[in-house]
C-alpha positions, 0 to 999 in steps of 0.5 A, a space after each residue: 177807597 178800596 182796599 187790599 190784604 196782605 197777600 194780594 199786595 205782595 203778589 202785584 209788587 212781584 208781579 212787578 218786578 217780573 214784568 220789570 225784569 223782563 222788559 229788561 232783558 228784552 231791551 238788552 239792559 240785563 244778560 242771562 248767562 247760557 249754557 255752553 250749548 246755548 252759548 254756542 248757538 247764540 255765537 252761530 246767530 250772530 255770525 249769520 247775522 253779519 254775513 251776506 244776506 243773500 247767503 242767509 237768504 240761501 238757508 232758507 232754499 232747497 239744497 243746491 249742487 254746483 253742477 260739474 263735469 266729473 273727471 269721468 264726464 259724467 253729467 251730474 245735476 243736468 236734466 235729460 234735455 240739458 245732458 242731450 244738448 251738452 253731449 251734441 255740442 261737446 261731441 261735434 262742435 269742432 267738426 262745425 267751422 268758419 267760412 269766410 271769403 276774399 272776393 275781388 273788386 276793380 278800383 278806379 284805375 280799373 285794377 283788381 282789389 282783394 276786399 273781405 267777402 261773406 262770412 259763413 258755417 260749414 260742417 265737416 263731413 269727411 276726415 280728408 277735408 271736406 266740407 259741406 256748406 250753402 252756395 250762397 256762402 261761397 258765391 262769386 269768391 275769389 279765395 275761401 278760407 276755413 277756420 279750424 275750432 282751434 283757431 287754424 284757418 287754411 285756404 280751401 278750394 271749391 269743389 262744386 257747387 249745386 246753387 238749385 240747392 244752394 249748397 258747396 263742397 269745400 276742400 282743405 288739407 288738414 294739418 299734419 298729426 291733425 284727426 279732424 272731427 266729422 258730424 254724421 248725416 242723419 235722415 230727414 225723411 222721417 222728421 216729424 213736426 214737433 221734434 228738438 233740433 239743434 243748430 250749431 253755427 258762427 252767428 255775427 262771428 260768434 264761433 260755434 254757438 249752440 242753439 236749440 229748438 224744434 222743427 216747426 214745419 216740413 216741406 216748405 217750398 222756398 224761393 232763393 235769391 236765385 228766383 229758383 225753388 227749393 222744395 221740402 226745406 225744415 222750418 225751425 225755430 231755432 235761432 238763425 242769425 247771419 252767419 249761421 249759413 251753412 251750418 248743421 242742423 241736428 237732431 238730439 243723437 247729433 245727426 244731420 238733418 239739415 244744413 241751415 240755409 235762410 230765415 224770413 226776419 223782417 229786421 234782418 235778425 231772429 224771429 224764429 222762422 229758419 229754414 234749413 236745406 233736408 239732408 237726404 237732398 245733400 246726401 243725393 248731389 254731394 257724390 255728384 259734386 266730389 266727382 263732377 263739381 256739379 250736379 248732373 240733371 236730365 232734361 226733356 230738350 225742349 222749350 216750355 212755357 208754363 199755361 197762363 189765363 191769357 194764354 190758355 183763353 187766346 189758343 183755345 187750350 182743351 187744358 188750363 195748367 201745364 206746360 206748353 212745348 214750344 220748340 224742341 232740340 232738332 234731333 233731340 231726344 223729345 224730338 225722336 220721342 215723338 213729342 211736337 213742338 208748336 208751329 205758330 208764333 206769337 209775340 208776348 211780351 219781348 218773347 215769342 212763343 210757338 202755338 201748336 205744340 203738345 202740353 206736358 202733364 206729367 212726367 215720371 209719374 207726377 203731375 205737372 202744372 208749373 215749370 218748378 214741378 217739372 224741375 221737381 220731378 226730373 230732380 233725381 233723374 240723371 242724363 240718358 235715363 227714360 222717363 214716362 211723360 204724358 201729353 195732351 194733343 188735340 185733346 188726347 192724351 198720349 203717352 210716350 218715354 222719352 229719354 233725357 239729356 243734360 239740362 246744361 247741354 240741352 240748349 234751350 
């Protein structure tokens, strides 16, 4: 057996009693009394103890600032991107409004039948009442309707209308007392891929929502429900939904770049791929439109046919692409420039076309290889203007100038 000194003993009895003691007060059996300090803290943990555990949670982040407006409006907290954003919108979002439509149908006792028609965007450009807005939006209405951001809706009269651009002017009569706000045109010539954008529209009758993206693409040539093209249109991939036809497109100064116009969605919604009408396109027809109700076009009065294989390879063609003018307007204008019409005709189809004639290649200094490039070129060219075109006859080219009628009066 071993034993032990008197010393050795009393020390493991009061080692003992310590570890006995502690465990005591680890347990909650024995309470030391605290300082007033250290009383006041243990009363402050208890106190986050039973609060909300996600505030607790709270103490443990970064200091947060409940971002506000100031009385100034001032942003406050909001990073440079979010204080553009807030700034556009609060600035224009009341110059952006609803169109909706009435259009008429014939009920079984062959009556006409007011019904619902489309809804759409337009943008106030003008403090008289005038609104910019996409053709398709206003199609075949029977009364069209604006709906102020204060929730006034007036009847609208139709201005004209350019459906090659798929774009309307709209006029209504502000209320007395009411100073209407108007969103700014902007330039679309010097867009570059890759810079924000922002739409503000009325998506599925959500009025005046705000989305952000880029411009993902320039000069897109897209075909309309029309079949016709509209050339250089702005690939955005800010979200474009039903509803925001015809609403603006803004850069981050909140200036008007473009006027939105259709998306490629193969479900309907989405997916990021709009497309949105260049501003210095609406800039052009939108006097034509205020003065004229339309845009006046000129046009060589001729009939051409666009050169296709078949074509080419049965008449011989010295040329495989351009246009083939098959009639001309007797005492037209083409006609006193000297271009020929053909002289043999042949059926194609349900159509016939005459053999013979000069093949336009260029007109006004660019090159023509399909009907939509003539279009293109004569875009901007108004009726009894002179334009350079260049042909090929028996396989010379000529040059002459011929000067244009009204593509609408032109009769082929």
């Amino acid at each position: 057996m071993k034993l032990y000194s008197r010393g050795q003993v009393i020390f493991f009895s009061l080692l003992s009693v310590l570890i006995v003691v502690m465990f005591a007060v680890g347990i909650g059996f024995l309470r030391i009394p605290l300082k007033n300090g250290d009383a006041a803290a243990q009363a402050e943990s208890v106190k986050l103890a039973e609060a909300d555990p996600l505030e607790a949670l709270q103490l443990r982040q970064s200091p947060y600032t409940n971002p506000l407006l100031t009385k100034t409006a001032e942003l406050v907290t909001y990073t440079e991107d979010e204080r553009e954003n807030i700034s556009v919108y609060e600035q224009l979002n009341e110059a952006v409004v609803n169109v909706t439509t009435e259009t008429v149908a014939i009920n079984w006792f062959l009556e006409p039948v007011p019904q619902e028609g489309g809804s759409g965007s337009g943008s106030i450009f003008d403090t008289r009442g005038y609104v910019l807005t996409n053709n398709h939006v206003i199609e075949n209405a029977y009364k069209v309707f604006v709906n102020l951001a204060d929730g006034t809706q007036l009847e609208g009269s139709l201005v004209g209308t350019d459906p090659e651009n798929d774009l309307a002017v709209l006029k209504f009569d502000p209320p007395r007392g009411t100073e209407l706000k108007t969103v700014p045109f902007g330039d679309s010539g010097n867009l570059k891929v890759g810079q924000k954008v922002m739409a503000i529209g009325n998506p599925f009758a959500l009025e005046r929502t705000l989305t952000v993206g880029i411009v993902s693409g320039l000069g897109r040539p897209i075909q309309t429900s029309r079949q016709n093209i509209i050339r250089d249109m702005i690939q955005t991939d800010a979200s474009i939904n039903p509803g925001n036809s015809g609403g603006p497109l803004l850069d981050s100064q909140g200036r008007m770049i473009g006027i939105n116009t259709m998306i490629y969605s193969p479900s309907g919604g989405s997916v990021g791929i709009g497309f949105a009408v260049p501003v210095n396109t609406a800039k052009r027809v939108v006097a034509e439109l205020i003065a004229y109700g339309k845009v006046r076009r000129g046009w060589i009065d001729a009939s051409v046919v666009q050169l296709f294989p078949a074509l080419v390879s049965y008449a011989k063609l010295p040329v495989s692409s351009g246009l083939l003018v098959s009639r001309t307007k007797r005492n037209g204008f083409a006609e006193q420039a000297g271009i020929r019409q053909g002289s043999e005709p042949v059926r194609y189809g349900s159509s016939v076309i005459y053999l013979g004639g000069d093949i336009i290649t260029s007109a006004d200094g660019m090159k023509i290889e399909t009907l939509a490039d003539l279009y293109s070129a004569l875009e901007d060219n108004k009726p009894g203007e002179r334009v350079a075109v260049e042909l090929i006859r028996g396989g010379r080219t000529i040059k002459l100038d011929v000067i244009l009628a009204d593509r609408e009066e032109s009769g082929l």
